[in-house]
N, C-alpha and C positions, 0 to 999 in steps of 0.2 A: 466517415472519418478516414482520414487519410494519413498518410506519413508523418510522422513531427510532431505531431498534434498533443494538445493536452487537455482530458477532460478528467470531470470532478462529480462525483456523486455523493453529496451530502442531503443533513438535513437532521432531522429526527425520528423522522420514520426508517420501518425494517426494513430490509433489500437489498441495500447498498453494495452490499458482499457479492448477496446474489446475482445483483447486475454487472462488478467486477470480474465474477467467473463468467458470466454470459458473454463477455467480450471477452474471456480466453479463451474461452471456448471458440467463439467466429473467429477468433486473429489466426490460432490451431489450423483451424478448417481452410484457412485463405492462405496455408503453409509457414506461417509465421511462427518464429519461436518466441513465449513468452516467460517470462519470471515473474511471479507474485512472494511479494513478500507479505506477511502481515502480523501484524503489531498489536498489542493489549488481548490476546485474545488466548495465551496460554499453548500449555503444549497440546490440549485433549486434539486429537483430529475431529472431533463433532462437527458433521458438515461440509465437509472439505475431503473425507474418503475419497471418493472415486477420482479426484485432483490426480491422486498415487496413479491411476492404472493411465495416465494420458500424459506419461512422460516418456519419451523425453522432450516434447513439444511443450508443454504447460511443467513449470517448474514449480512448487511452493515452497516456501520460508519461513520458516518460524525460530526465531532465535531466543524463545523465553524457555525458562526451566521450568516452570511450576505450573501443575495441569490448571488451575483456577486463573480465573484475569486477574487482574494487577489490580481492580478496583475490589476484589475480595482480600485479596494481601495482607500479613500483616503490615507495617512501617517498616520492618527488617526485613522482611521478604521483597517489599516494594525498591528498598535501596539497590538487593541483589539485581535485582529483573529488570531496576533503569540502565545497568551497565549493560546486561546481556543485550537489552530493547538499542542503545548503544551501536552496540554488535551487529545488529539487524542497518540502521541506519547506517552505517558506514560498508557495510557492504551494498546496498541500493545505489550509494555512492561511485562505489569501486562498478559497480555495473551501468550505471549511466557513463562514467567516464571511459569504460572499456566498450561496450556497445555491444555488448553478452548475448543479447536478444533484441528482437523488433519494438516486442511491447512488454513494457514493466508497469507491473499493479502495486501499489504502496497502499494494503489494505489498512484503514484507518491510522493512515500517519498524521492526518489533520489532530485526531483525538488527541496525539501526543502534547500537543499545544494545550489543550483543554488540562491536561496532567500536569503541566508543567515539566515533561521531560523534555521540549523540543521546544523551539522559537520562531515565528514567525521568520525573523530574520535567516538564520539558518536553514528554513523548508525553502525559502527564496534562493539562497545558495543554492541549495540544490538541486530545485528546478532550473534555473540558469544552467547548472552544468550538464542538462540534457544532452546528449549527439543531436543535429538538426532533423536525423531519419528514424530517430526513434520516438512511440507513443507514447504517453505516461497518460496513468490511471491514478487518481487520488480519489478517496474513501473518508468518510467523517460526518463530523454534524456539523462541525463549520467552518464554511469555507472563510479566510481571512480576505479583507479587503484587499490588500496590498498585493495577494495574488491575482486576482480576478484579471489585471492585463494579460497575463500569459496564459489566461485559459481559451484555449476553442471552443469548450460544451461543457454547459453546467447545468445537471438533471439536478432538482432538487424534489428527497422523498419525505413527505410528512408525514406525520402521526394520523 
């Protein structure tokens, strides 16, 4: 994988995450600074500890308030966490359009779509407004047709 590039690890099987860190971790190692963001997954750090001791090279994000996912939520909790979840997407935003790091991970933004807090349309925005030298990572279970031109590598993990 090289510069610019854009790969995609969906599907329905487990991993996807792990294969997400597994590329912050090589990008790290090849001196590259990364940002991961990630999405539905709550505040708990379950998983993701050791992310903390490998900054300031590997960054992570999590913009939700409530230690549970969003799929445990009540309705009213779910309303809160779509604006914070929001908050998360417009900052991925602000860091593709600024060029913050090499490689950025948008840990299960695909899912967003699957929830109905995000649009096909709009995840297109925002792949478009890549920097041309920066990687992008996407996460989910599925990948939308209309993306598939702009992807480089698409690993898909089953059940």
């Amino acid at each position: 994988m090289g510069n610019g590039e854009i790969s995609v690890y969906c599907g329905g099987g487990i991993g996807k995450t792990m294969m997400a860190i597994g590329k912050a971790v090589r990008s790290a190692n090849s001196g590259k600074t990364v940002i991961m963001i990630q999405f539905l997954k709550g505040r708990s750090p379950e998983g993701v500890e050791v992310l903390a001791r490998l900054e300031p090279e590997i960054r992570l994000f999590r913009f939700e308030k409530f230690e549970k996912h969003y799929e445990e939520l009540s309705e009213e909790e779910q309303k809160e966490e779509a604006r914070n979840i929001q908050n998360g997407v417009n900052f991925a935003r602000k860091v593709m359009l600024t060029g913050e790091c090499d490689v950025l991970i948008l840990d299960e933004i695909l899912r967003l779509m699957d929830e109905g807090l995000y649009t096909v349309e709009e995840l297109l925005k925002l792949v478009q407004s890549k920097a041309d030298d920066m990687e992008l990572v996407l996460t989910g279970r599925v990948l939308p047709d209309e993306l598939k031109p702009y992807v480089n590598f698409i690993s898909k993990i089953e059940a």
